[in-house]
N, C-alpha and C positions, 0 to 999 in steps of 0.2 A: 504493500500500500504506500509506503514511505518511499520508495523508487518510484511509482507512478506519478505520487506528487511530484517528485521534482522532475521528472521527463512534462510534467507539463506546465509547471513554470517557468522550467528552460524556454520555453516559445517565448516567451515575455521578456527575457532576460537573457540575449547576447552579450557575448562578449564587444565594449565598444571596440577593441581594435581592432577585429573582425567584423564589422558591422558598419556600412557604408549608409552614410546619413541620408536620411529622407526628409523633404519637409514634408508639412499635413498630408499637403496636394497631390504625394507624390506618394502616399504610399497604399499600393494597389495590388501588387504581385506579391506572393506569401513573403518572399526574400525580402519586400521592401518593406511591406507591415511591420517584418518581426525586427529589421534593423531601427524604423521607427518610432518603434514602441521603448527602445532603450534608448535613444534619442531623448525625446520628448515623455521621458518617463515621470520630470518635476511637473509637467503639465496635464496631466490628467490624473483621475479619480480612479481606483482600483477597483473591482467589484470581487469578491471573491467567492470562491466555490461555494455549494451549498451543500450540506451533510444533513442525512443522504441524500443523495441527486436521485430526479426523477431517473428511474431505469427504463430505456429502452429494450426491450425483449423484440427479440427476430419473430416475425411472424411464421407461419408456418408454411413450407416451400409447399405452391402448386402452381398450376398454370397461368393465373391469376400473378400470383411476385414473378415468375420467372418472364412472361411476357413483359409486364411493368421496367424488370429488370435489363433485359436486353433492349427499351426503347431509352431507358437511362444510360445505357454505357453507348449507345450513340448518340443522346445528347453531350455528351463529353467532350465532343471534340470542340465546342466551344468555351467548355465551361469549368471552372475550379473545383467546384461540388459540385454534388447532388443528392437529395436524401429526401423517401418517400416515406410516410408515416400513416400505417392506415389503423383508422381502432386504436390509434395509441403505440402500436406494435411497426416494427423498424421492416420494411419490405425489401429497400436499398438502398447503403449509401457508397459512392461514388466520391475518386478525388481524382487531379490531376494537375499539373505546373506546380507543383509544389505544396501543393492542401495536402491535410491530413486530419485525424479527428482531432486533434490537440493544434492546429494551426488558427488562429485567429482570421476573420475575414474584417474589411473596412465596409461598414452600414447603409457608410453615404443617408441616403435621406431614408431610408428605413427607422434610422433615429426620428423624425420627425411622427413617427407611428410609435414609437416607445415612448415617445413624451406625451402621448396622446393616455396612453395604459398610465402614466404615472400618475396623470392630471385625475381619471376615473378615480384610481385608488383615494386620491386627497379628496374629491367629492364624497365617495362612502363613505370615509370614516370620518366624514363630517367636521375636516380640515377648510373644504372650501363649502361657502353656503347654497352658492345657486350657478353655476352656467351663463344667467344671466347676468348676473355682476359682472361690473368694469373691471376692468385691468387695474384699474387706479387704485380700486377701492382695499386692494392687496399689496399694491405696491405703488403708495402718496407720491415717489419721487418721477413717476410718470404721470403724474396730474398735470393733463390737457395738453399733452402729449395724442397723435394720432390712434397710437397703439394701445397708451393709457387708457382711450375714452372708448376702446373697444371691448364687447362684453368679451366673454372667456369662449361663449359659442360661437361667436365672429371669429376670435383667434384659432377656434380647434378648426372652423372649415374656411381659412384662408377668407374670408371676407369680411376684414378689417379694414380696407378700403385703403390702407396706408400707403404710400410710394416707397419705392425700395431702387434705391437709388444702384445703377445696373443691371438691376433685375429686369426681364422683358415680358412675363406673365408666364414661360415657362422654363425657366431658370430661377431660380432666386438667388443669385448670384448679388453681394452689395458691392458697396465700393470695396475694393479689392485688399486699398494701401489700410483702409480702416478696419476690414474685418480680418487681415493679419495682425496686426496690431494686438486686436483682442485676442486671436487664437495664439501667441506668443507670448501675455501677457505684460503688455506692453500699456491696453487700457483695458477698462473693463466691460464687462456686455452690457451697461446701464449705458455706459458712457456712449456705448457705440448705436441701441437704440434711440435716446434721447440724441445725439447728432441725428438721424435719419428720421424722427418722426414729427417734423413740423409741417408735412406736408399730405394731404391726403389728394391718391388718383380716385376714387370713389368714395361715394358712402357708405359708410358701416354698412355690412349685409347685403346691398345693392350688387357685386357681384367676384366671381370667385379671381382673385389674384395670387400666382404662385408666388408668394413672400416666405422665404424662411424666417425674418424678426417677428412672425405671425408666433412663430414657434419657440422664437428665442424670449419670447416677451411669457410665455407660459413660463419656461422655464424659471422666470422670477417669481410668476404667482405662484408656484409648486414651493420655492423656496423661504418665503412671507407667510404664506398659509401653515406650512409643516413646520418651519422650523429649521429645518434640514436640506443641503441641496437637491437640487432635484437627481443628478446620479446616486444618493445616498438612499432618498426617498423611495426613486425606484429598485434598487437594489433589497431594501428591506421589505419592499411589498412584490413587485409583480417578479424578481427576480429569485426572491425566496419560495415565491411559489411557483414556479415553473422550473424547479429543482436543478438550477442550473450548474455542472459538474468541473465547469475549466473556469479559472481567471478570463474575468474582462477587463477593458478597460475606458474612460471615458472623456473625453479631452473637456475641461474646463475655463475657464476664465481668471483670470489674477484674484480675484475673490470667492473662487470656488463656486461660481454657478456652471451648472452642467452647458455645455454647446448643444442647445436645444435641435439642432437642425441635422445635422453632420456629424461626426467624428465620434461613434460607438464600434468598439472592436469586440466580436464574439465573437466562437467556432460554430460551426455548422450545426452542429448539432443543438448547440444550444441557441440556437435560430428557431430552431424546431421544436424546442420545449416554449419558446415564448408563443410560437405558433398554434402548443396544445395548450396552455394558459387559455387562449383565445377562444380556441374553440369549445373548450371547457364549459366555458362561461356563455356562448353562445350557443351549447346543446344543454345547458340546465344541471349540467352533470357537476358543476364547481362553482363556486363564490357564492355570496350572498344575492338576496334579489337587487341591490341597488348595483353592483358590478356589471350582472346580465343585464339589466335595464340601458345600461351605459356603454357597454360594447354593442349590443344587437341596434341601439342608436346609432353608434359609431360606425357600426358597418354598412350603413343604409348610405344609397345614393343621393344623398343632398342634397349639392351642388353640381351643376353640370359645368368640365372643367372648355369644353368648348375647343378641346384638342388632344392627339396623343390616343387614336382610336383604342389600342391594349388594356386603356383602364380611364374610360372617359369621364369619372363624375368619382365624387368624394363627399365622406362623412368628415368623423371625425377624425383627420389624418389618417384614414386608411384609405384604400383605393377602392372600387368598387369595379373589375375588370371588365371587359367582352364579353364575358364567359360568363356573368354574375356573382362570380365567386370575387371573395374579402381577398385582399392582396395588400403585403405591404412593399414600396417600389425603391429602389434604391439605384443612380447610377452605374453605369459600368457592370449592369446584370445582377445586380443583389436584388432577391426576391425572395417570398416567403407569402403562399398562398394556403387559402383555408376552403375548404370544402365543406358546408354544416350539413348538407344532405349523407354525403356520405361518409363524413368523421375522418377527412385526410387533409394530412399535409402537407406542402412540397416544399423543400426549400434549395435553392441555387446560389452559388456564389463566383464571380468573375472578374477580372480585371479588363474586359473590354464589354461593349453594349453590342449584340447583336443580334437580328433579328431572329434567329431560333430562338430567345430566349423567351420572346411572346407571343412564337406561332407554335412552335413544340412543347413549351414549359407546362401551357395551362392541361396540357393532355395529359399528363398524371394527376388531374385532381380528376379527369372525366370519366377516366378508365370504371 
């Protein structure tokens, strides 16, 4: 047990002089995550195993996994992972370029679906009062502020109306020099929302804007409400109970607020326990009623995002695919979709985008 742990802390922890620096942007390919992650290891928030981690059990080999299986080792050829989960039970998992189970992958904006589950948990236990409530009203130092005067349901489905300075509606890219800045901690994420919110492209609600500060500005009301950062917050709720078995870790801010949008590093697998978390909660089988209430919301098609046919409309930071299946979407091929009819889930991981990933991918939740 004691060899196990440290073979998989080793992924977290190279050797610097063996380990060629990445910055944030750069780290995409297993070799560049894990040099990375020793890098910029003063910069983010740990999350650590969970005892006991939910167990994965192989399901039982029949024509069913081994079909499933042989359509996964040919989606391979684009992809770092792969790993089907039906009933709970492990059908296939796939690696390649360098993945492994114990290799961390980069989230990209699948965090912006994580901050979504953290923000639920601080609703039920009755951390935050209503959805409806401003931004402000949890966090005074964005009073009248764009983002500030937006409720928490405007920010969960991107229609805050805010401007996001670089951003074009499907990027949310900010100004560049500023949001390194803060991911270096150089200033903080208050500092870098309150710069960018004096101006709004829309009305609150009026319509869907891809803003990550949508997401970074939760990250403060998680942080006011609980107590606790929001990496911390989620760590103690949805990552405790999705029995997560490797180190994460989570890039931060100079004051310890989580990067609400971007920069969450987990292994495949436990991609896959955040994904039966979900579905859990979405087939009645786990959490309380006010959690299912709050994901089966979140999973609903909302807002229509008006492009990006794969997953054209969104709840609360989850995507709502082609396919009608819950999907959470991530750059460069990070996916992680949910199946409630049939209790599966798939999850992929990549260091490039390409198009098998959303004409092939969703066929393992159909099968």
């Amino acid at each position: 047990m004691k060899k196990q742990l440290v073979s998989v802390v080793s992924v977290f922890t190279l050797l610097v002089g063996a380990a060629q620096a990445q910055q944030w942007h750069q780290m995409d390919t297993a070799e560049r995550i894990r040099s990375g992650m020793e890098v910029n290891m003063a910069l983010i928030h740990r999350l650590k195993p969970v005892t006991p981690a939910r167990p994965l059990p192989p399901a039982t080999e029949s024509d069913f996994t081994r079909k499933l299986t042989e359509e996964g080792q040919s989606f391979m050829r684009n992809a770092v992972s792969a790993l089907v989960l039906d009933n709970g039970q492990l059908v296939f998992e796939l690696y390649s370029q360098g993945g492994a189970p114990d290799a961390p992958a980069n989230a990209y904006s699948m965090t912006k679906s994580l901050t979504s589950l953290a923000v639920g948990e601080a609703l039920c236990a009755g951390k935050i009062k209503s959805l409806d409530d401003t931004a402000q009203t949890y966090v005074p130092t964005l009073e009248g502020t764009a983002y500030g005067k937006a409720t928490l349901k405007q920010l969960l489905t991107y229609t805050s109306g805010a401007e996001d300075p670089g951003g074009n509606g499907f990027i949310g890219i900010h100004n560049r020099l500023n949001y390194n800045a803060m991911v270096t901690h150089k200033r903080s994420l208050v500092s870098l929302i309150k710069a960018h919110g004096d101006t709004s492209r829309f009305k609150p609600g009026e319509k869907f804007f891809y803003n990550g500060l949508d997401s970074q500005t939760l990250s403060l009301v998680v942080r006011n409400a609980t107590g606790v950062p929001l990496p911390a917050w989620f760590e103690s709720t949805v990552w405790q109970q999705a029995g997560a078995e490797s180190p994460a870790a989570w890039f931060v801010d100079s004051e310890g607020n989580g990067n609400a949008e971007i920069l969450f590093f987990a292994t495949t697998r436990d991609f896959a326990r955040i994904g039966q978390y979900v579905l859990e909660r979405l087939t009645d089988q786990a959490g309380n009623d006010c959690i299912r209430a709050y994901l089966k919301e979140a999973s609903k098609p909302l807002v229509n995002k008006g492009y990006w046919p794969a997953a054209p409309s969104w709840g609360y930071a989850l995507h709502t695919g082609a396919d009608g299946n819950t999907w959470m979407f991530g750059a460069n091929g990070q996916r992680v979709g949910i199946n409630v009819a049939k209790k599966r889930v798939f999850v992929t991981t990549s260091n490039q985008n390409s198009d098998r990933t959303d004409v092939v991918g969703p066929g393992f939740l159909a099968r």
